[in-house]
Each structure stands twice: as C-alpha cells, then as structure tokens.
N, C-alpha and C positions, 0 to 999 in steps of 0.2 A: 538530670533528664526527668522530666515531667509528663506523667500520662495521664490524662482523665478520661475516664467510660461512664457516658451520660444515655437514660432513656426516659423518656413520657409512656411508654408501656405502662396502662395501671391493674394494681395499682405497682408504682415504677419502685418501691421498696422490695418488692422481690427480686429487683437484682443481688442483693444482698447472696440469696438461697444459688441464684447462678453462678454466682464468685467463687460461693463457700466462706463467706466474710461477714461477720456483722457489722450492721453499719452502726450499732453503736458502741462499737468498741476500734480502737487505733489497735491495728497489728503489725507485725515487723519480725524477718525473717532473715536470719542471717546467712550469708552466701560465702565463697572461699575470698569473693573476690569487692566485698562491698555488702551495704544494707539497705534492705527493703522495707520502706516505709509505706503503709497501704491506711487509708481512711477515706469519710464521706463527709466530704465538705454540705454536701445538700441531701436531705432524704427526706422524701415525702410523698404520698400517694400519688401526685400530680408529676415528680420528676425527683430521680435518685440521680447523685453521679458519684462514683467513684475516681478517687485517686489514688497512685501509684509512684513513689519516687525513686530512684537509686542514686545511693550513693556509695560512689569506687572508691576506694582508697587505694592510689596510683603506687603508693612507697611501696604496701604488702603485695603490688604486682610483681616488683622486682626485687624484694628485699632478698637474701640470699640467691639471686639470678643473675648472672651476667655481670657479675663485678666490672667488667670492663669497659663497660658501657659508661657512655659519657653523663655526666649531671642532667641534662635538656633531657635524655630519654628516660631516665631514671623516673623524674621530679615535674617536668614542665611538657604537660599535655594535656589534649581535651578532654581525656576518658571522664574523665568526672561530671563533665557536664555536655558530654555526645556522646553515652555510650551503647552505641546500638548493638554489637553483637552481644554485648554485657546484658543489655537490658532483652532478649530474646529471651534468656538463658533466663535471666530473674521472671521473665511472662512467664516459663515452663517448669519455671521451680516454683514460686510465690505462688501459683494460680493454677497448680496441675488439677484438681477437677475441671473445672472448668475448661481447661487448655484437651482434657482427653472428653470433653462433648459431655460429663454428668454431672448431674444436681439432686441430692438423696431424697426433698422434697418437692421437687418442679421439674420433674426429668419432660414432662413435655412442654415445660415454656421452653427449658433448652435444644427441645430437638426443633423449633419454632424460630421464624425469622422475625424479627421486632424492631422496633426502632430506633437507631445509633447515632450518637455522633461522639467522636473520637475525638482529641484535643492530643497532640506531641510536640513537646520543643526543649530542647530546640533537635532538633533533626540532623544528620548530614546528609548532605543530598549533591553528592561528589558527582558531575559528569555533566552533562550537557542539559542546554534551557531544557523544559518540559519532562524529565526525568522522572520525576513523582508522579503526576499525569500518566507518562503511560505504564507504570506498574501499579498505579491502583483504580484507574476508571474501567479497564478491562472486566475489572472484577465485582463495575455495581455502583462503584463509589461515587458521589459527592465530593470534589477532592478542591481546597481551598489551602492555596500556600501564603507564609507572609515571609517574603524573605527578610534578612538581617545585615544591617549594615556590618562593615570592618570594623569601622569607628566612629561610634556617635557624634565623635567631635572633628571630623574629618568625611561629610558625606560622599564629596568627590572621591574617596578611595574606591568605592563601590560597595557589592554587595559580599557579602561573606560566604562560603558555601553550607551555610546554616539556613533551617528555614522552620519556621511554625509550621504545623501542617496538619489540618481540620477534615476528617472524613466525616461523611455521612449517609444514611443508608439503611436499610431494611436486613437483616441477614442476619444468620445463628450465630451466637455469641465464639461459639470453638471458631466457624469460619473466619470470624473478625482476629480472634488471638493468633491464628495459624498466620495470615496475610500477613500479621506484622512480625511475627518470627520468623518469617520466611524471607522478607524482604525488606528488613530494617537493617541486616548486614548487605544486602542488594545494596543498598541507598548508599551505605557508607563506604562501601568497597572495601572494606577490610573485617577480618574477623582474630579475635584476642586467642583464639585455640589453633593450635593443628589442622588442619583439612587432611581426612584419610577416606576410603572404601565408606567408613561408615555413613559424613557425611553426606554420601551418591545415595545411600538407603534412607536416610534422613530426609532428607529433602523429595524424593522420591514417593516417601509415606505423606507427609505432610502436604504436598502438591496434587498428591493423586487422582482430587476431584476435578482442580480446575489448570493444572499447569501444562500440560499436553497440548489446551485449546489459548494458552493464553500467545495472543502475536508477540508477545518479548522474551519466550520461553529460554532463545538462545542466550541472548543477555542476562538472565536471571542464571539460566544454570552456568553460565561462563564467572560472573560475579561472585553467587554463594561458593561456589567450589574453586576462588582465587587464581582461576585459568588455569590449572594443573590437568593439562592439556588428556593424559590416560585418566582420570575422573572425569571430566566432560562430554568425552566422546562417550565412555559407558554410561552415562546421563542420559544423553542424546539420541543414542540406539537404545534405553529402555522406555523412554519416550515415546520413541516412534512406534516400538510396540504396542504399546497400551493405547498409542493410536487407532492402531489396525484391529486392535481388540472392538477399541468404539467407533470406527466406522463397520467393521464387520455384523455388530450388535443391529437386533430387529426390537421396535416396541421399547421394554423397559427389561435388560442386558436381565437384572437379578432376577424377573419375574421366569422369565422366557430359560435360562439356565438352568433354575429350580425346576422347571416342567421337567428340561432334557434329564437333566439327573433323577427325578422320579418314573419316567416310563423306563429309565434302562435298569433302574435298579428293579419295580416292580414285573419287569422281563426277565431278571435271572435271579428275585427272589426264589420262586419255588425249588432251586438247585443250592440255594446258598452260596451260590457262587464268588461272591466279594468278600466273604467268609472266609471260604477255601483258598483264594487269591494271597489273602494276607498271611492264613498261615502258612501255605506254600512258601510264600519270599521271606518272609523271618526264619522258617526253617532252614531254607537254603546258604540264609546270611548266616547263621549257627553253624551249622555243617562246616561253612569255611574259613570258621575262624575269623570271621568280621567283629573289628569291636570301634572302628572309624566308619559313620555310613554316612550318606546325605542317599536325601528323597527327592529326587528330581520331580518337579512337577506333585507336590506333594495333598496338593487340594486342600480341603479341610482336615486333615492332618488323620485319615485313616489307618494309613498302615504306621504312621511316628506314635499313635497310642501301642498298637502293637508289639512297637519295639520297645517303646520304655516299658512294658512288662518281662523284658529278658535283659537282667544285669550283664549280661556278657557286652553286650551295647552300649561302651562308657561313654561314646562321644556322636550324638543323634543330629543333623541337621535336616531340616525340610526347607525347600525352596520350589517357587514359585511365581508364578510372572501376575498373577492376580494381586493384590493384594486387599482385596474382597476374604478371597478364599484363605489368606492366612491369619485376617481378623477372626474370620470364625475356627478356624484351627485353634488360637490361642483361648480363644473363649472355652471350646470345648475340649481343650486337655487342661483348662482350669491351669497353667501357666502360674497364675497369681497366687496361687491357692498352695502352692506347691512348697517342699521344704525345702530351702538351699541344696544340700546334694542332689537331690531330686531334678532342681531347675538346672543345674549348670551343664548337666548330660543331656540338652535339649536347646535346639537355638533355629529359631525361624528367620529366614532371609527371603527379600525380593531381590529375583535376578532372573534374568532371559536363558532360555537351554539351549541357543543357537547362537550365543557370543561367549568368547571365552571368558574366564572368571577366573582370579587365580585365588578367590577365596575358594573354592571345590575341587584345588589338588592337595596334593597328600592323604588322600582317604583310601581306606584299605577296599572298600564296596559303595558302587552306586547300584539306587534301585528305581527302574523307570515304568510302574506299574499301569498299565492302562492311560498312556502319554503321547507316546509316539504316534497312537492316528489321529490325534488330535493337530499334527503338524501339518501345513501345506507340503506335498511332495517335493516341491520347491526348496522343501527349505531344507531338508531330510541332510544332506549333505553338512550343512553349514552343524545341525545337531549333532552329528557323528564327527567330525571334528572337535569341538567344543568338549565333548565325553571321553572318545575314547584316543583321541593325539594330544589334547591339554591338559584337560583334569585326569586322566588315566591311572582308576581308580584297578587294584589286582582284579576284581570282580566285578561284573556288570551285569544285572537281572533286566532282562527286557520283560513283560506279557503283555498281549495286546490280543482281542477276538484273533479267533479265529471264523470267517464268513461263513464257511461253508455251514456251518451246527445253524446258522441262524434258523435254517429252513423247518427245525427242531420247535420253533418258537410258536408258538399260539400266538394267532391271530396277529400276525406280522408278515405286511407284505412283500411281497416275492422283490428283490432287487432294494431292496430301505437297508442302513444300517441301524445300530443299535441306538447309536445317541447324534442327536440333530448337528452334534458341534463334530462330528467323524467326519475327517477329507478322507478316511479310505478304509475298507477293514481286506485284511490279506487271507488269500487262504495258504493251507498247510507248506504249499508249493512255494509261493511266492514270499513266505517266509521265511522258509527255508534258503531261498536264492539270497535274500537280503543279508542274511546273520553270514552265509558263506562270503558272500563280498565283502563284509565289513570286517569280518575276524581278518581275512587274506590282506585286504589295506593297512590294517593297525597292529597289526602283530598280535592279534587272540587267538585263543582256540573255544570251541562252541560245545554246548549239548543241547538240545531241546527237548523239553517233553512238555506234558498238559495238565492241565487245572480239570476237573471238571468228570466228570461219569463219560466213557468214550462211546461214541457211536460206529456199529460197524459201515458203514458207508459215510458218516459226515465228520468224523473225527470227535473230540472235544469243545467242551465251551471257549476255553484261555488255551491259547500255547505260553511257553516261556521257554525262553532262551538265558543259558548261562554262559557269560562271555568270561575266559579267565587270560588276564596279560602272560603273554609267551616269556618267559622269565632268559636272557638275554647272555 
C-alpha cells in the first residue's frame, strides 16, 4: 500500500520539518507486523511530496497462531498490498509527531491549513457505490477515486473492491493523518487487532473535532468498532453528549468557558476556597482508607495533582466528558515528563457520568467535586445510577455551593449563580433533602459538613456530603 503527501505550500520543502523527516534521507521503521519505508520522491521549493509504503509480512502474522488454521489464511491474502488497519497504525507509529499536531521547528505552519493532495492505493473500499465520497467530502475533501478491475485480462468480470483514491484540499496536516486513521479501517470493514473499551476512547479522541457533525457518524462508529453492538451504543451516547455540549455552547465554547471559570474562581479567591475544597476531599479519601479513586468530572486535573502528592493513592483515575479539559489536565500534570511508577498510578479517561461504565467499578472511592450542578436536573437521576447502583464505589465525596453564602459575595447579583455553566446551586436544605433520598435508594449512609469560614445566618462556602455503601 502506497501513500503520498504532496504540497505547493512554499517554500513546500518544509514539509519535511511537518513530518519530522528529511527529505534527504530514505527512512524506515520497523513494526511487529511489517516495514515502513518513508522518502521524497520530489523536493523543491515549488512542490515536496512525500512517500510512505508498508510492507506486511503475512507469515509473521500467524506464525506461532493458530496452527489450525488452513494454508489460504495463513499465506494467501491482501494484507500486504490493502492494508488499512495495518497502515493506521504505521501513520501513528512512523509519523507520531506529526500525527499528535507538532513540529519543533514550524509549530505554526502545523497549527495552519495548507495545501494537500493525498494519493492511496490501492485502497479497500468494501460496501456500497459512493462509499469513499461520503466519508471524506463531509470533511473538505476533493475526493477522486479510480477504481480497479478483477482482471486485466478479463474486463467483463468487473470492477474489484479496490480503488485509487486522490484527496485534495486545504487543512492541518494532523487533521489529514487523523481522517485517514480513522477511516481507512472504516473503508475496509475489517480491523487486524481486538476491538475493546479502548477503541470507543480512541476513536472518541481522534474524532472529537469533527465526528459528532459528520452525517455518517453511525456508520463510522458502527464500522471502526466491528458492530460489537455494547461499544457502539456507548460511542453513540457519548456522541450525542458532546453534541449537546456543542449546541449548548455560545460564541467560541473555549473562549466563553475560560471567562466562566475565571469569575468563579476570582469570586472565591479571597477565601481560598478551591484550595480548601481539595484539601478537604484528599483528606477525607485518607481518613478512609482509599487507595482505588476515580475523579468524576475531573476538569483540568485539579484535585488528580492533589492526590498524586499522597502515596497512599496507588491507583488515581480522572474522567471526563470534555476532552478539551483532559488535554490540558495531561499537559499540566506533565504526564510525559513523568517516571514510570509515577505514570502508571495515574490514567485519564473520556466518558459520560450519566451512562454506566464498567470501567469505574471496583473502586474503593469516588470523588465528585464541584460536578453535580453542572448537570441538567433532568438528568440527576440517570447520574445517581450510573455512581451509586453501578460503579458503586465504598465511598462517595459529593461538594457543590452552597446558594445561600452567595449573598456573602462582592458585587454579585442578587439571584446569579457562581459560574455561567450552573443549572442550579442548592441551599443547605435542599441538599440535605437530596443526599437523604439518594443514600435511602442505594443503600448509603450520609454526613455532611462544609468547606469554607461559616457564617452565622448564610452557612458556608462548599458543603460536602460523605456517602459510605451500607455494607450488606
């Protein structure tokens, strides 16, 4: 399988610095499953193109596999010359700067949309006429196929389900690598690994900008994820989330968030209050013997720094429905930077707080810090499920405002909550009503107490509720 990446961007030999490749040197990168051969056939200031080839070797697929298996699957197959999920994997391994959006000398021709045209063949493109049309015009493209006969010496047989296939188009280099690792296993309907949980995070991360709006969203995610009908649907419902995120959204989503989270934070700076919040619920998780946590709704990984400062804490997960908000978590717990024991007590996930998830049971403590009024009333139900009858962790930290202190606040009007994205903030009463209804339904018992300097008539800043499972 043959890839070329061609631009007249000048001058167009700094693709080269977008690759990470020189164009004047042949390189090649050896895989479990086959070799990557990368060079430049043309470079010049007027037009560079790169090439890209794989080659499978079908024997080391199965060699020690499946003895049983007949000669024909063994020995006689396309992989070697259609191999698209093979070749995904070699785009993400041969060309990961590139593939993760950086370039150490051109970071903003890469963050830049420029001029492409794309060259693959041969291609599968398993399933019905126009197939390839509508998984990459949606997305921009110039999309020119040529199909391929069965047999040159026999035209009457027809056409083969192989095709050449020519994009072209203006767009950032990672977007182009993404589209074709997303949906070169799409094309072929088959994928050479497992499909598990991970893949739904995968595909998930890599789609995030544009596969929510794309019209063939179902058939993509029905495709990548080989119809394993419990992957799908949890595809499908975190979809439609990240929907409602972007139609909810005013103006420009990042812009308009960063405001919200700067007035509420410089509203309960002078208290320290965010301060006080984290070390309250790390203290609480210590107290009882938490050493299994996940951070539901975990944001920019506030209170996950916290905890990876108390070794008692072997096994830390954060989760989140943004995955905005978990790029910059990983940025700023520095992740990368980090020494093996260090990373492995640490693991970021995207996933919804109002569908079950059976990666977030067996945890000894969940902690839902400042989460809960960010949910539609509506959905309150479906949250409380999902937490405390599925994943149903021994321990459960709720904090959320308490209303009443608002009136405490400088220069905050009478009846406003604290942060734009709040469908409700409770007072003392009404949270109290809620934590009794929910322990009573799920078998917890409750305490509540508060974050914050109390006030004789408005209460405190934070309440927090400690839910402990009724041991049976």
């Amino acid at each position: 399988m043959l890839l070329t990446i061609s631009t007249t961007h000048q001058p167009a030999t700094d693709l080269g610095f977008l690759l990470h490749k020189n164009p004047d040197k042949m390189h090649e990168v050896d895989l479990a499953f086959g070799k990557v051969v990368m060079a430049y056939p043309e470079a010049s200031d007027e037009k560079c193109t790169f090439a890209m080839t794989l080659d499978v070797d079908p024997i080391s697929l199965v060699r020690g596999k499946n003895r049983g298996q007949g000669l024909l699957d063994q020995y006689v197959n396309d992989r070697p010359y259609a191999a698209a999920s093979f070749f995904s994997v070699a785009i993400a391994r041969a060309l990961n700067t590139a593939f993760a959006g950086r370039s150490k000398n051109r970071q903003e021709l890469a963050d830049s949309a420029i001029p492409f045209s794309v060259v693959l063949t041969p291609v599968p493109a398993r399933g019905s006429d126009g197939v390839v049309e509508r998984l990459f015009q949606p997305l921009g493209y110039n999309v020119e196929t040529q199909s391929h006969l069965l047999d040159d010496q026999n035209p009457d047989w027809g056409d083969s389900a192989y095709v050449t296939l020519t994009l072209s188009g203006k767009i950032r280099l990672q977007d182009l690598l993404t589209h074709l690792y997303v949906l070169l296993p799409v094309l072929d309907n088959s994928k050479h690994y497992y499909v598990d949980q991970d893949e739904v995070d995968k595909l998930l991360k890599k789609g995030e900008s544009w596969l929510a709006d794309h019209p063939e969203k179902d058939f993509i995610v029905s495709r990548y994820l080989k119809r394993r009908g419990g992957l799908v649907r949890d595809a499908q419902e975190r979809l439609e989330q990240m929907a409602r995120l972007t139609d909810n959204a005013v103006d420009d989503v990042d812009v308009v968030d960063e405001k919200r989270e700067a007035q509420e934070e410089a509203l309960e700076k002078p208290i320290r209050l965010n301060d006080l919040r984290m070390e309250a619920v790390a203290a609480t998780l210590a107290e009882h013997g938490a050493k299994k946590i996940i951070d539901l709704g975990c944001g920019e990984g506030k209170l996950l720094r916290v905890l990876l400062s108390n070794k008692q804490f072997t096994d830390i997960v954060g989760v989140d429905a943004s995955l905005r908000a978990l790029d910059i978590a990983e940025r700023r717990l520095r992740l990368d930077q980090m020494s093996e024991r260090q990373r492995q007590r640490i693991t970021l996930m995207h996933g919804a707080l109002t569908y079950r998830d059976r990666r977030l049971e067996n945890f000894d403590a969940a902690a839902l810090v400042e989460v809960i009024e960010h949910i539609d009333p509506d959905r309150l139900p479906a949250l409380e499920r999902a937490i405390f009858e599925f994943s149903k962790p021994g321990v459960v930290i709720v904090t959320t405002p308490n209303r009443e202190y608002n009136a405490l606040f400088e220069n905050m009007p009478e009846g406003k909550l604290r942060h734009g994205d709040h469908r409700f903030e409770w007072t003392r009463a009404e949270f109290q009503a809620w934590a009794t209804k929910t322990a009573e339904t799920f078998g917890y018992e409750f305490e509540i107490s508060f974050i914050g300097e109390e006030d004789e008539n408005y209460g405190a800043p934070t309440q927090m509720a400690v839910f402990e499972r009724c041991v049976s």
